[in-house]
N, CA, C and O atoms as CSV, one atom per row, in Angstrom:
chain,resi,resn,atom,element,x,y,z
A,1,UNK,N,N,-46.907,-36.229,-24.164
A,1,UNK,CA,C,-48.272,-35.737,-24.032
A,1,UNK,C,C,-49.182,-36.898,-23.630
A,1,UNK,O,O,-48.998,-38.042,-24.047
A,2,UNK,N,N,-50.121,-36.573,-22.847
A,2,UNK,CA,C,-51.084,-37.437,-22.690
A,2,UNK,C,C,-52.041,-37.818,-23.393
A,2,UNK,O,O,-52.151,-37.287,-24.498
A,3,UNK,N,N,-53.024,-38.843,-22.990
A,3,UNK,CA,C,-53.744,-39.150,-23.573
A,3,UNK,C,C,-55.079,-39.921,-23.016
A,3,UNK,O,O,-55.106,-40.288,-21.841
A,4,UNK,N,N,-56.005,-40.117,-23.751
A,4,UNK,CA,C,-57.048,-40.159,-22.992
A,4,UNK,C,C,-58.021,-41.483,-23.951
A,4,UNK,O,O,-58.469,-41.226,-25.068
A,5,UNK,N,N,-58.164,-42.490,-23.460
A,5,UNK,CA,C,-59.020,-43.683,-24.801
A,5,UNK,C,C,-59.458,-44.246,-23.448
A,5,UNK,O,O,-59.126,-44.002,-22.288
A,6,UNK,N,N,-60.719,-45.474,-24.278
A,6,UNK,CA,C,-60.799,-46.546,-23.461
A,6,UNK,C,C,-60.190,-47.736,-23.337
A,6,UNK,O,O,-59.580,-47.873,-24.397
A,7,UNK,N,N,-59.997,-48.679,-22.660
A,7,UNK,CA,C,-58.984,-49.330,-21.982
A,7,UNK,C,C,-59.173,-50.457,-23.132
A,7,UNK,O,O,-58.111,-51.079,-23.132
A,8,UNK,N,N,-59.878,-50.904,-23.932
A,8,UNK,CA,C,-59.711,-51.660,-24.912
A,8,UNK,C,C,-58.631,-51.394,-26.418
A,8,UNK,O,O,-58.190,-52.196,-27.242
A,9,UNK,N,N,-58.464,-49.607,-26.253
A,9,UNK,CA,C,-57.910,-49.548,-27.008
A,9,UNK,C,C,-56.071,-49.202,-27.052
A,9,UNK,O,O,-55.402,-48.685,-27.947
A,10,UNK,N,N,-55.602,-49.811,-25.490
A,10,UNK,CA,C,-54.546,-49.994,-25.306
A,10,UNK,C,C,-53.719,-51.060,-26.051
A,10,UNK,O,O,-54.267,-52.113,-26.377
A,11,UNK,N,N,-52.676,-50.877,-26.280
A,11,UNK,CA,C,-51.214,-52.158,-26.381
A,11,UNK,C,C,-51.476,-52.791,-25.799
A,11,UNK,O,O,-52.359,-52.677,-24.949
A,12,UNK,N,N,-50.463,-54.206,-26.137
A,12,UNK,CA,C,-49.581,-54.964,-24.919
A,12,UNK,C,C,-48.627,-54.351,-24.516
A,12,UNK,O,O,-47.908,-53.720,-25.292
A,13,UNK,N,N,-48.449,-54.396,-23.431
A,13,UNK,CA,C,-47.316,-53.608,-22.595
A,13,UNK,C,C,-47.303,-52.067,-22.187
A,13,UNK,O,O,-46.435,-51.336,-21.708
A,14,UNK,N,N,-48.578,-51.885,-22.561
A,14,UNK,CA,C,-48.636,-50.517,-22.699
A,14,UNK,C,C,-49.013,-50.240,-21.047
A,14,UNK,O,O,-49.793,-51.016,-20.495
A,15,UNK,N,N,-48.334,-48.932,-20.184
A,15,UNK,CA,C,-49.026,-48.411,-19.081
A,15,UNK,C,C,-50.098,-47.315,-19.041
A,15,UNK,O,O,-50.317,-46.348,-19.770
A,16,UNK,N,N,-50.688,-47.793,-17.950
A,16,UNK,CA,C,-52.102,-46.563,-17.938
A,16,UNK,C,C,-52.504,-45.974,-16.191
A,16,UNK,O,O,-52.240,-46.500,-15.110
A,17,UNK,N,N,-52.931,-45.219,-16.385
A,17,UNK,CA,C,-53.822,-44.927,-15.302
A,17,UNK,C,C,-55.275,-44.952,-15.471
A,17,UNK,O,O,-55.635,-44.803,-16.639
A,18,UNK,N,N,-56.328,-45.124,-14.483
A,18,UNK,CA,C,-57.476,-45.375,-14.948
A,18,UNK,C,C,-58.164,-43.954,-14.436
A,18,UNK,O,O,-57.900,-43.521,-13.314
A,19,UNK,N,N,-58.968,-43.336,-15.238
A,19,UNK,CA,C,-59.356,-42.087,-15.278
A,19,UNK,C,C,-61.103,-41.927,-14.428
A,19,UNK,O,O,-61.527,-41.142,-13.580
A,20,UNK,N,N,-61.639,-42.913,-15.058
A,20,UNK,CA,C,-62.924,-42.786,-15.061
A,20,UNK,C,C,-63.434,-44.287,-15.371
A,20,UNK,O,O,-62.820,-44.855,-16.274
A,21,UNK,N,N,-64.528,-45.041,-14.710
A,21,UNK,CA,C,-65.276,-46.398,-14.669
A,21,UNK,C,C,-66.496,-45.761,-14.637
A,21,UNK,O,O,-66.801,-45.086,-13.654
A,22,UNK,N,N,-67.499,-45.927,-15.917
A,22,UNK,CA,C,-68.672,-45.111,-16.129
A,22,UNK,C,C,-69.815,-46.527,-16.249
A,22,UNK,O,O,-70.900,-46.372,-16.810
A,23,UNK,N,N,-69.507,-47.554,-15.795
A,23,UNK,CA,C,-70.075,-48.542,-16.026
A,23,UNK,C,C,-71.299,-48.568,-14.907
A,23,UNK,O,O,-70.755,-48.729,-13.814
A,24,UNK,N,N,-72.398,-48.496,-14.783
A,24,UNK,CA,C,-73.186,-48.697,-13.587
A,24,UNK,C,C,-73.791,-50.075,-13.724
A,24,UNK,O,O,-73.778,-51.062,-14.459
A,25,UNK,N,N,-74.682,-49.293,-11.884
A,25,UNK,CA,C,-75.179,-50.875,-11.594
A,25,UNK,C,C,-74.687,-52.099,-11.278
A,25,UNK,O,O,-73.944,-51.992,-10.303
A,26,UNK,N,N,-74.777,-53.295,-11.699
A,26,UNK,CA,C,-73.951,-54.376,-10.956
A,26,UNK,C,C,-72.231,-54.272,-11.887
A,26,UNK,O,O,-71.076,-54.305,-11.462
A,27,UNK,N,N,-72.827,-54.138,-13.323
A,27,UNK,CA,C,-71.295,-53.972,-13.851
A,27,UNK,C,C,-70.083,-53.445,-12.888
A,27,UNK,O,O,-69.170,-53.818,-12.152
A,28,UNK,N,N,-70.646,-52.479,-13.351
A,28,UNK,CA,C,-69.977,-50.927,-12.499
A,28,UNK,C,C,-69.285,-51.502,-10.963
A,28,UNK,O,O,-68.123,-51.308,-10.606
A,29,UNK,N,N,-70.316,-52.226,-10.218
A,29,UNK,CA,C,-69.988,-52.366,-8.770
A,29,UNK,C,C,-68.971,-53.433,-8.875
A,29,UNK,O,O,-68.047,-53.237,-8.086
A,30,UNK,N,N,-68.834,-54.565,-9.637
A,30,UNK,CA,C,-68.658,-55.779,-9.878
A,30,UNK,C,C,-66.496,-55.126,-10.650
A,30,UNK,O,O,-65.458,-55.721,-10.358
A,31,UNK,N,N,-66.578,-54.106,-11.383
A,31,UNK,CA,C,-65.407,-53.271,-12.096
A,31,UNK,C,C,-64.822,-53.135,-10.848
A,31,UNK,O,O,-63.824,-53.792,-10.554
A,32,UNK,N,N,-65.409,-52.242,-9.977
A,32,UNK,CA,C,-64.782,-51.480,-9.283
A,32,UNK,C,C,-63.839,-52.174,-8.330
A,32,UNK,O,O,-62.662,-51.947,-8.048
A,33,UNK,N,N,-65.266,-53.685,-7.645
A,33,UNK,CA,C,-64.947,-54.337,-6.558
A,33,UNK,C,C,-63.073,-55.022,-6.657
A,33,UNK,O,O,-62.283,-55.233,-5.737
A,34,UNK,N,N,-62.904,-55.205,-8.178
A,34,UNK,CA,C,-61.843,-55.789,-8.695
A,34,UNK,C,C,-60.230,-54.726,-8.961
A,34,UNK,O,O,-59.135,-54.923,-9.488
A,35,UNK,N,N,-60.934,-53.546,-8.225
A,35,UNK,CA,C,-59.758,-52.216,-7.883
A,35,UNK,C,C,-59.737,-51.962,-8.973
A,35,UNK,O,O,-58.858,-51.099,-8.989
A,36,UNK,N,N,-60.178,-52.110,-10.297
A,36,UNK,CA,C,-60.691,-50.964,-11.160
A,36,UNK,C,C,-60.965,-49.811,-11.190
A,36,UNK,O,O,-61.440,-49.389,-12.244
A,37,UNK,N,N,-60.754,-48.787,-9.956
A,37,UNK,CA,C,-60.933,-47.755,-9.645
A,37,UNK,C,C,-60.088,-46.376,-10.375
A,37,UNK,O,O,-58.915,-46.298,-10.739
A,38,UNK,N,N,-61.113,-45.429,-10.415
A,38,UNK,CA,C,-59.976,-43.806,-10.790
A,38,UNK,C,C,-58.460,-43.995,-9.931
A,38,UNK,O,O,-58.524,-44.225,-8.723
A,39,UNK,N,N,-57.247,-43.897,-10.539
A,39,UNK,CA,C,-56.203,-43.424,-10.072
A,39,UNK,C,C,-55.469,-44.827,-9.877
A,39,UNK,O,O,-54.461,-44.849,-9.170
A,40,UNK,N,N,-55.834,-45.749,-10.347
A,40,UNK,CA,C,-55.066,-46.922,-10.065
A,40,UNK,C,C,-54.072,-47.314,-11.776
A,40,UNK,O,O,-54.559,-47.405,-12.903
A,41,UNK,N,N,-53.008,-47.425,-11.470
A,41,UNK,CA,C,-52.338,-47.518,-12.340
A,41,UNK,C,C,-52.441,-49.447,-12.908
A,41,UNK,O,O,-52.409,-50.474,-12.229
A,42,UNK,N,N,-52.555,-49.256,-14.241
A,42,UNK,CA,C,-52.545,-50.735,-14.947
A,42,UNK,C,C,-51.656,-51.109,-15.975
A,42,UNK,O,O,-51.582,-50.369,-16.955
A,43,UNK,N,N,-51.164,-51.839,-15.936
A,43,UNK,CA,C,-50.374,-52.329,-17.508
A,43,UNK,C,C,-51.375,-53.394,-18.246
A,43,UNK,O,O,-52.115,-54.030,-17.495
A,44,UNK,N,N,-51.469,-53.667,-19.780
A,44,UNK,CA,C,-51.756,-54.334,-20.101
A,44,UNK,C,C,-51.287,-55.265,-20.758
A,44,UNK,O,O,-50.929,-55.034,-21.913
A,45,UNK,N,N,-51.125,-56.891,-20.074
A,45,UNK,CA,C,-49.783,-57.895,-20.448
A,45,UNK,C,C,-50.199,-59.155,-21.483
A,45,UNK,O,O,-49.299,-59.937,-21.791
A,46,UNK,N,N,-51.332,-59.329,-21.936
A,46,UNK,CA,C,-51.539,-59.729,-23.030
A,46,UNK,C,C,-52.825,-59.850,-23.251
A,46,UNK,O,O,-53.613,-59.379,-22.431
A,47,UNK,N,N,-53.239,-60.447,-24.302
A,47,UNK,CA,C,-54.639,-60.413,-25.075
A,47,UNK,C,C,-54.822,-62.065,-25.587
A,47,UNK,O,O,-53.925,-62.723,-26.114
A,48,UNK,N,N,-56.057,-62.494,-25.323
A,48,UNK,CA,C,-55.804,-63.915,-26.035
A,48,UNK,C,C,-56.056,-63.704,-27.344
A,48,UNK,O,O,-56.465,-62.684,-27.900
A,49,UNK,N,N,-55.681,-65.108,-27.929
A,49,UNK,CA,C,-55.519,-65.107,-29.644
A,49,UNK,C,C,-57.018,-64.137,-30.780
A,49,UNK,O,O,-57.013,-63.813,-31.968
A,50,UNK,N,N,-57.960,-63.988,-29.819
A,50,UNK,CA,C,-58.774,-63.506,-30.998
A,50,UNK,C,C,-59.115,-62.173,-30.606
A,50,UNK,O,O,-60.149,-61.696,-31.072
A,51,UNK,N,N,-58.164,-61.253,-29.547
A,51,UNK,CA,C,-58.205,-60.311,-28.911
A,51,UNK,C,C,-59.317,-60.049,-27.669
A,51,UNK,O,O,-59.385,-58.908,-27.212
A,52,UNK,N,N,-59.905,-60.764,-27.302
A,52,UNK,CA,C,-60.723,-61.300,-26.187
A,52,UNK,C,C,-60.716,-61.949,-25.126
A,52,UNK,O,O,-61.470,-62.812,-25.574
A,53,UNK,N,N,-60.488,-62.353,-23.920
A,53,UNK,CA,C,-60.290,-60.891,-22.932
A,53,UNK,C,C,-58.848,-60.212,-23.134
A,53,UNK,O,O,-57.845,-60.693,-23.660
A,54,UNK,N,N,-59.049,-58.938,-22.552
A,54,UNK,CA,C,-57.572,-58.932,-22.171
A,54,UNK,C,C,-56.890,-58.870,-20.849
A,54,UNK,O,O,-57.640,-58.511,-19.941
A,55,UNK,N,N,-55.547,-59.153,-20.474
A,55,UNK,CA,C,-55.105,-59.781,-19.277
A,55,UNK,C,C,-54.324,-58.374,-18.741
A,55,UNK,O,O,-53.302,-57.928,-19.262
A,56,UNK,N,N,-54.943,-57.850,-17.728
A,56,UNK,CA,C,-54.200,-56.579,-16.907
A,56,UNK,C,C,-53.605,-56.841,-16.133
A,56,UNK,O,O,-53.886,-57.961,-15.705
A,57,UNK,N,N,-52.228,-56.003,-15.261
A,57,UNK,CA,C,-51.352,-55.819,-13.954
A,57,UNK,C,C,-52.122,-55.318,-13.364
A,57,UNK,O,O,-52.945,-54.895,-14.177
A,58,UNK,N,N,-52.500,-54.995,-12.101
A,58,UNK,CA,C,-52.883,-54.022,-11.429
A,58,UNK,C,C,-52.084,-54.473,-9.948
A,58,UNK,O,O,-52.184,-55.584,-9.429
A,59,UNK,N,N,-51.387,-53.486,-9.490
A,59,UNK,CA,C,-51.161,-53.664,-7.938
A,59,UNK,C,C,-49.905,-55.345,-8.262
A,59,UNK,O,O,-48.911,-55.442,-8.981
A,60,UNK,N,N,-50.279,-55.909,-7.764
A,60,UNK,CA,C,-49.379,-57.381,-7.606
A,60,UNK,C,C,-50.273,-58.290,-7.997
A,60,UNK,O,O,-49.831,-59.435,-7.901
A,61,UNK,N,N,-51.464,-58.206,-8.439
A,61,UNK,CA,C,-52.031,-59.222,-8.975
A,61,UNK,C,C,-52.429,-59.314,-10.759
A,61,UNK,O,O,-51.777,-58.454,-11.350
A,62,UNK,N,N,-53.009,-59.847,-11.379
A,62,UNK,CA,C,-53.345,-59.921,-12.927
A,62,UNK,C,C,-54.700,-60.811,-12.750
A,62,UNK,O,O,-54.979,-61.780,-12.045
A,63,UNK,N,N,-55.404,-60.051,-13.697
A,63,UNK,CA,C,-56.936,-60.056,-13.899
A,63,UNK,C,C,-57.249,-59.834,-15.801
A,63,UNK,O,O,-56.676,-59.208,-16.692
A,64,UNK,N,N,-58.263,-60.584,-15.741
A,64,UNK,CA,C,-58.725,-60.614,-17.104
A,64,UNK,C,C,-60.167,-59.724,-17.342
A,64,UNK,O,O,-61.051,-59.708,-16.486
A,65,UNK,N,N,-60.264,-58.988,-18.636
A,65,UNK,CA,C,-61.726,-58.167,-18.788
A,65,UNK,C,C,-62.073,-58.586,-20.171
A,65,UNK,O,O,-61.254,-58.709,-21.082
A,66,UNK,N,N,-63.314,-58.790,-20.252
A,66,UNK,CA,C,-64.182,-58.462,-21.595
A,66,UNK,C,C,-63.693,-57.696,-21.952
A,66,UNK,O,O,-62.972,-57.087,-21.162
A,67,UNK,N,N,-63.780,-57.179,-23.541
A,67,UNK,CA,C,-63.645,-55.862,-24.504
A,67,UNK,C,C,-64.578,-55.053,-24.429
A,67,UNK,O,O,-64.611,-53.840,-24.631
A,68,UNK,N,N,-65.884,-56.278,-23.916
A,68,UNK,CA,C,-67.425,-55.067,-23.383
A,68,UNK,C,C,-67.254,-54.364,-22.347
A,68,UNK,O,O,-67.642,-53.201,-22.238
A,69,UNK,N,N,-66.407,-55.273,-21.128
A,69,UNK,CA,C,-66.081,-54.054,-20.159
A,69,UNK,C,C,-65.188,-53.350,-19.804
A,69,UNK,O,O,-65.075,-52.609,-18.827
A,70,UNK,N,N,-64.351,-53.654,-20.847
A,70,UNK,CA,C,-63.188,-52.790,-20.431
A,70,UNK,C,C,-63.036,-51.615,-21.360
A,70,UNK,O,O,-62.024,-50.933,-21.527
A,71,UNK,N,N,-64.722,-51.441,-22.187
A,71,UNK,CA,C,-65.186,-50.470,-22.996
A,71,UNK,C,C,-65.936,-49.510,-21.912
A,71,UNK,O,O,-66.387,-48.409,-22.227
A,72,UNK,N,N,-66.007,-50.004,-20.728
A,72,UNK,CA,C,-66.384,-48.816,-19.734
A,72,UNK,C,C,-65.454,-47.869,-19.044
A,72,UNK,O,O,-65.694,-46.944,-18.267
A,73,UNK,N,N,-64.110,-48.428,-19.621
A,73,UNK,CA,C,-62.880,-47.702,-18.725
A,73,UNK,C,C,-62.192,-47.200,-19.383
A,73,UNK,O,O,-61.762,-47.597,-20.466
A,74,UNK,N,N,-61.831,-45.601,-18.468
A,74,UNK,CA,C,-61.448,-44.495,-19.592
A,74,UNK,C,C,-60.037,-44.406,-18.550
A,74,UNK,O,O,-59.854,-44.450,-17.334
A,75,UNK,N,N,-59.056,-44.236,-19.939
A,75,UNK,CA,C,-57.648,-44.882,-19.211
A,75,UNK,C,C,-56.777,-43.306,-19.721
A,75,UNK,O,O,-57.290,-42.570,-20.565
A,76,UNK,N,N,-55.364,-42.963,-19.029
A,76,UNK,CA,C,-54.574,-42.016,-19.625
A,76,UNK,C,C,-53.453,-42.996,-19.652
A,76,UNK,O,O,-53.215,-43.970,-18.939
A,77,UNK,N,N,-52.666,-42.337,-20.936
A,77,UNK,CA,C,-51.600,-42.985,-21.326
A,77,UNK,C,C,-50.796,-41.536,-21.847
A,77,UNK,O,O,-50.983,-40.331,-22.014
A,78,UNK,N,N,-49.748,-42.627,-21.968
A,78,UNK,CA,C,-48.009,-41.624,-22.579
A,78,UNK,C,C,-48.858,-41.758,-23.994
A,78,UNK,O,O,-49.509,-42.718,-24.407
A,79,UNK,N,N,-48.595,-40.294,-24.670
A,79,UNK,CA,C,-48.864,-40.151,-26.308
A,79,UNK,C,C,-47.275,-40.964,-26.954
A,79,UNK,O,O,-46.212,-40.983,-26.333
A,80,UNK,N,N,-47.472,-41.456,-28.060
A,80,UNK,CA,C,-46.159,-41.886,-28.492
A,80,UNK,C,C,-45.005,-41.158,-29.334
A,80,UNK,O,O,-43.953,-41.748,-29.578
């Protein structure tokens, strides 16, 4: 079953698709520009030590987000 959270409240290792980026304005533009987009699939491959940022797959590259902004991204996942 699926599932539906924001992207902060993923695993490590966990896969996602990204549903929805509700972040506006420069945030928002600044998310997106970084292929943050609806329908792009992400893994998330680690977190630094105090859970801040965390470090995503996307595509062939790896990128890091705030917990503030990656509280704008609404992700689907496998239920466990």
């Amino acid at each position: 079953m699926k599932q539906q959270h924001c992207l902060r409240q993923m695993r490590e290792k966990q896969k996602g698709v990204i549903v929805a980026v509700t972040a506006k304005g420069e945030l928002g533009r600044r998310i997106r520009d970084m292929g943050l987009v609806a329908g792009a699939e992400i893994t998330v491959v680690g977190r630094a030590p105090l859970k801040d940022p965390v470090a995503l797959r996307l595509k062939d590259f790896t990128l890091t987000l705030r917990n503030n902004e990656a509280d704008y991204i609404t992700v689907e996942t496998e239920g466990d």
